[in-house]
Backbone bond lengths (Angstrom), bond angles and torsions (degrees), N, CA, C in turn:
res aa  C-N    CA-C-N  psi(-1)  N-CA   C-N-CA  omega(-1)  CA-C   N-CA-C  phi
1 X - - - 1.428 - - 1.509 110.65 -
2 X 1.380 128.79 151.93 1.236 113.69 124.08 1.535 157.73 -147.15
3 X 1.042 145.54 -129.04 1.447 141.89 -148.32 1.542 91.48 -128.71
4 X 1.382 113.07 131.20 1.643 113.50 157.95 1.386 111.21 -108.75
5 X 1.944 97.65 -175.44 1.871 105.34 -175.65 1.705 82.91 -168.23
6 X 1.329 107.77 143.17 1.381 123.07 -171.21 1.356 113.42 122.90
7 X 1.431 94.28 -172.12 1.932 112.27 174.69 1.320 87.84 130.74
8 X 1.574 109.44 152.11 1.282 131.79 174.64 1.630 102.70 -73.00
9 X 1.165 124.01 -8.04 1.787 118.86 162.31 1.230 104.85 -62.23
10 X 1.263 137.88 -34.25 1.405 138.69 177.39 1.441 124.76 -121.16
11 X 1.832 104.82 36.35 1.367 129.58 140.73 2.036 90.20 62.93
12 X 1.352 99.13 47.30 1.421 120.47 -177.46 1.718 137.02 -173.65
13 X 1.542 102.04 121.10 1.405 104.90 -165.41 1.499 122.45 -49.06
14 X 1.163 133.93 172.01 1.779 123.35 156.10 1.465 117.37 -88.81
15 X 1.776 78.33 129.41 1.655 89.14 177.26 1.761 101.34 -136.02
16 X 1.357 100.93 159.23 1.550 104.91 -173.15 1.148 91.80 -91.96
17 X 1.931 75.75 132.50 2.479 96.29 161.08 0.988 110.27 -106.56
18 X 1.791 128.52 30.08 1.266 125.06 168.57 1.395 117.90 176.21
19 X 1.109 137.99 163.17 1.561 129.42 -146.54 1.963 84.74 -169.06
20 X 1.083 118.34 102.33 1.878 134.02 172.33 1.472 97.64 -50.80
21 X 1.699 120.63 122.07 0.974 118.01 177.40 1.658 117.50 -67.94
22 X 1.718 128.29 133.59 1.079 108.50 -157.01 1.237 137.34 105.52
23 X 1.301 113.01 -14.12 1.396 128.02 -152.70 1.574 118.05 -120.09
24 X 1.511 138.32 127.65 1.494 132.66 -153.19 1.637 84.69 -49.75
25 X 1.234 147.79 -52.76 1.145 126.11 -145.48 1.510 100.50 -80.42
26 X 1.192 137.62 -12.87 1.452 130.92 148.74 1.349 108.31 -55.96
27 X 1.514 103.93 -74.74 1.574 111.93 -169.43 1.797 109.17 -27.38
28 X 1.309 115.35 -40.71 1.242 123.16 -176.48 1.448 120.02 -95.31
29 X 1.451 114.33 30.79 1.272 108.91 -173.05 1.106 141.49 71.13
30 X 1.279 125.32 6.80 1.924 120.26 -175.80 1.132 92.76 -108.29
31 X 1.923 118.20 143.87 1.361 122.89 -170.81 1.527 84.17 -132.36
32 X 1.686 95.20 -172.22 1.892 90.87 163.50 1.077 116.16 -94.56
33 X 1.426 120.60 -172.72 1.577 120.68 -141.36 1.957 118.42 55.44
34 X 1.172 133.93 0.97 1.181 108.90 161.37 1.136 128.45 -73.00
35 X 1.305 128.74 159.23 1.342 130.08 165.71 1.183 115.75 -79.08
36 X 1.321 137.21 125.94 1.810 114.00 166.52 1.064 113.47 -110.71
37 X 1.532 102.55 113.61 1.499 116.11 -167.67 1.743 116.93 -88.88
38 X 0.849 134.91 27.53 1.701 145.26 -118.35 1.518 132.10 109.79
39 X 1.517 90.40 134.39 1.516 103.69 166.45 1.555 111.24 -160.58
40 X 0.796 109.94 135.66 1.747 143.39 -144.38 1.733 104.30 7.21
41 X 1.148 88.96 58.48 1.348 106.12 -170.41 1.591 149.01 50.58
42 X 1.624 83.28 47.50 1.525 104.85 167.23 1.573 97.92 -105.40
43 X 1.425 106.23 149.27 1.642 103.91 173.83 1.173 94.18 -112.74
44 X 1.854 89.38 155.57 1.716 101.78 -171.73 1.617 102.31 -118.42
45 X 1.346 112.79 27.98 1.603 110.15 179.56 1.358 99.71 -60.77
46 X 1.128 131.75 -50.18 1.586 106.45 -164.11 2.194 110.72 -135.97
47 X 1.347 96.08 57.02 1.449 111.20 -150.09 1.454 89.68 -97.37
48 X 1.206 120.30 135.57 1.417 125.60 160.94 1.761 114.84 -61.59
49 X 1.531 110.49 135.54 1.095 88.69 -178.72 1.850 144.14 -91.84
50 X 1.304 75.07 27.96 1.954 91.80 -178.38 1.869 95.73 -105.34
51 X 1.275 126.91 9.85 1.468 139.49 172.71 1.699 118.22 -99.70
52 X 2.193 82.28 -40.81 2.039 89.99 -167.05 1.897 82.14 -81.26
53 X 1.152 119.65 -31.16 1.516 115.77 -169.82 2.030 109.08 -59.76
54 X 0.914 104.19 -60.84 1.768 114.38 170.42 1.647 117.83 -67.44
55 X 1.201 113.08 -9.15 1.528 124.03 158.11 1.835 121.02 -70.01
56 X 1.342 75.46 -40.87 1.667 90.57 -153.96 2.544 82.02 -88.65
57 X 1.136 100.88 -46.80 1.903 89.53 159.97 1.210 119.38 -5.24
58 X 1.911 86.30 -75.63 1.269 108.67 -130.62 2.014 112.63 -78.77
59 X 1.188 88.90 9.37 1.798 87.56 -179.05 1.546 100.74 -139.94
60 X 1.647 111.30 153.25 1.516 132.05 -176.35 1.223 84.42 -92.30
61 X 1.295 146.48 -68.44 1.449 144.96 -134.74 1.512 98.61 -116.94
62 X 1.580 126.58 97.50 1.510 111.38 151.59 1.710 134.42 -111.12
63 X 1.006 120.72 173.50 1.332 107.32 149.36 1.782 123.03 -125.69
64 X 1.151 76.50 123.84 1.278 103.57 -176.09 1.795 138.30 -52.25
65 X 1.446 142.72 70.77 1.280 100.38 -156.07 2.026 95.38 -98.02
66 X 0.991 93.21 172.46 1.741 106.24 -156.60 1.596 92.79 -132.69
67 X 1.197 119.61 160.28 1.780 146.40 144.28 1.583 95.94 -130.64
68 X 1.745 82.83 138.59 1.533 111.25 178.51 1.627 87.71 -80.22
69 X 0.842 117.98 159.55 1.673 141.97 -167.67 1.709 113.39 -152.84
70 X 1.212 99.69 -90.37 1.627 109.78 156.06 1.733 101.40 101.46
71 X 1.376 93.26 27.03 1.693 112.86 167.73 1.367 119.88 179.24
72 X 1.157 109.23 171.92 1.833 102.63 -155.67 1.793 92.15 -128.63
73 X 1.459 106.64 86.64 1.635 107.43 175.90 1.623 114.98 -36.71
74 X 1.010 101.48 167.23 2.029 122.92 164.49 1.105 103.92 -103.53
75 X 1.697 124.55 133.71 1.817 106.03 162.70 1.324 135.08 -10.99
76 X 1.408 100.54 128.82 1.637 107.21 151.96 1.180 134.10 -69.32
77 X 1.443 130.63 -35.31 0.891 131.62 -159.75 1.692 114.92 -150.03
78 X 1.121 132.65 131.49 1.593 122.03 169.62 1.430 125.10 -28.83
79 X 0.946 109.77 149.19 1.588 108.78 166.93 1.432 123.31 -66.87
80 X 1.278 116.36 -42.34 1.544 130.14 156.10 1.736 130.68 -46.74
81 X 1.350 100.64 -22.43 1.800 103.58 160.77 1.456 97.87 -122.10
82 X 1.623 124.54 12.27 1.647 96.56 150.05 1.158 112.00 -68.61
83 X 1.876 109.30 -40.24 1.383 111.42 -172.54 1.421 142.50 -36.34
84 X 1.474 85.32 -46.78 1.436 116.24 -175.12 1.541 111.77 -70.98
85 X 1.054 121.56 -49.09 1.618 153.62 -147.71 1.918 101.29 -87.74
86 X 1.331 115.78 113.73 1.617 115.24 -158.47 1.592 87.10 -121.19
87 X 1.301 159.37 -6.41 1.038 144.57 134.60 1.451 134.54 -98.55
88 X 1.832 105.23 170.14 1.348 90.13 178.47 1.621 98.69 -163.29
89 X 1.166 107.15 149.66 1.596 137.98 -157.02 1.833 88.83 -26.84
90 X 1.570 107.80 176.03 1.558 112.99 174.91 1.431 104.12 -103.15
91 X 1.334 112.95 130.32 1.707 129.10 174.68 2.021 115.63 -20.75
92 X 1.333 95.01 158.51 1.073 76.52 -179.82 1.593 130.24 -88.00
93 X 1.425 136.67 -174.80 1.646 111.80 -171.72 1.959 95.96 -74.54
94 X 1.265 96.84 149.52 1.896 98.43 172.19 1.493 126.23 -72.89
95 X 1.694 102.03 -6.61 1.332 116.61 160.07 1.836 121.23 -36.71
96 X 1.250 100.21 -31.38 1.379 106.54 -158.66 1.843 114.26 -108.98
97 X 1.136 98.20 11.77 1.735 109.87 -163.87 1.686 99.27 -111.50
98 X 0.947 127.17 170.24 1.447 141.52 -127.80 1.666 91.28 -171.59
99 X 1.019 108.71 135.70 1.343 120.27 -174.84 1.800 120.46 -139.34
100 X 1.025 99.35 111.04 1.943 120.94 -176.47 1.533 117.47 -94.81
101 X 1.201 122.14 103.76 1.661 101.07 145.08 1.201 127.73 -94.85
102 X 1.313 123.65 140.12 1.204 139.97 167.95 1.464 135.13 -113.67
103 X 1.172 129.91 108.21 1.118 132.80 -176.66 1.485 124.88 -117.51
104 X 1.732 146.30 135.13 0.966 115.59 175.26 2.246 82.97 138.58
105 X 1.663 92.67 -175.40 1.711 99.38 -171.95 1.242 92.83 -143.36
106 X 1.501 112.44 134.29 1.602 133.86 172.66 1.888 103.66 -57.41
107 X 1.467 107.89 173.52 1.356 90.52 -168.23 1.842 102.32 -76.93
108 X 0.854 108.46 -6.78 2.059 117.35 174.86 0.991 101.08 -61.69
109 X 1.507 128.98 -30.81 1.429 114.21 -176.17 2.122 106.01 107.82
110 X 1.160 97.06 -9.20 1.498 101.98 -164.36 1.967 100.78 -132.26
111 X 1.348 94.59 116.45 1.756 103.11 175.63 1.643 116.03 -61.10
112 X 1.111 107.03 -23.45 1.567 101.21 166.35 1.391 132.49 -169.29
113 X 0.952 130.95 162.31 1.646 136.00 -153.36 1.094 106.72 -146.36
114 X 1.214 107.29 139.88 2.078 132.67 -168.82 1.512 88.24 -113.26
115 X 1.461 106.40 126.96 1.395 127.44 -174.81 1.637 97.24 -129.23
């Protein structure tokens, strides 16, 4: 399984802070620091993260698209001018994304977990 950190509440995409040693989402390559830019084609550019967390639940089989990153930022921005604040920059080009499927159950029994 693993663990995310982000949401556009904190003016920041989801990226994994952890990857279960052992686990299809190892087996398949995603570490932390990715970005996850997609999954089965929902985009997570600007997704709250109690949305990318029940997204990422709600399916056994996804595909994944990812940006290598290769660190897991801290907010950008307060919560108080996310509030305020009703747009946000344009996605990034898809040139740069990396794409995973994953299918299958961690040994918990559960493909992924909101940390």
């Amino acid at each position: 399984g693993i663990f995310i950190r982000g949401g556009a509440e904190h003016g920041l995409g989801i990226y994994i802070s952890h990857v279960d040693d052992g686990s299809v989402a190892e087996t398949n390559g995603l570490k932390p620091g990715d970005q996850i830019m997609e999954v089965n084609g929902i985009t997570f550019y600007n997704i709250l993260h109690s949305d990318a967390a029940k997204a990422l639940k709600a399916q056994r089989i996804m595909v994944i698209k990812v940006k290598d990153i290769g660190k897991i930022p801290h907010s950008r921005i307060p919560v108080q001018q996310w509030q305020k604040s009703t747009t946000f920059p344009a996605p990034p080009s898809q040139a740069s994304l990396a794409t995973h499927s994953i299918s299958g159950t961690t040994r918990r029994g559960n493909p992924i977990e909101d940390r």
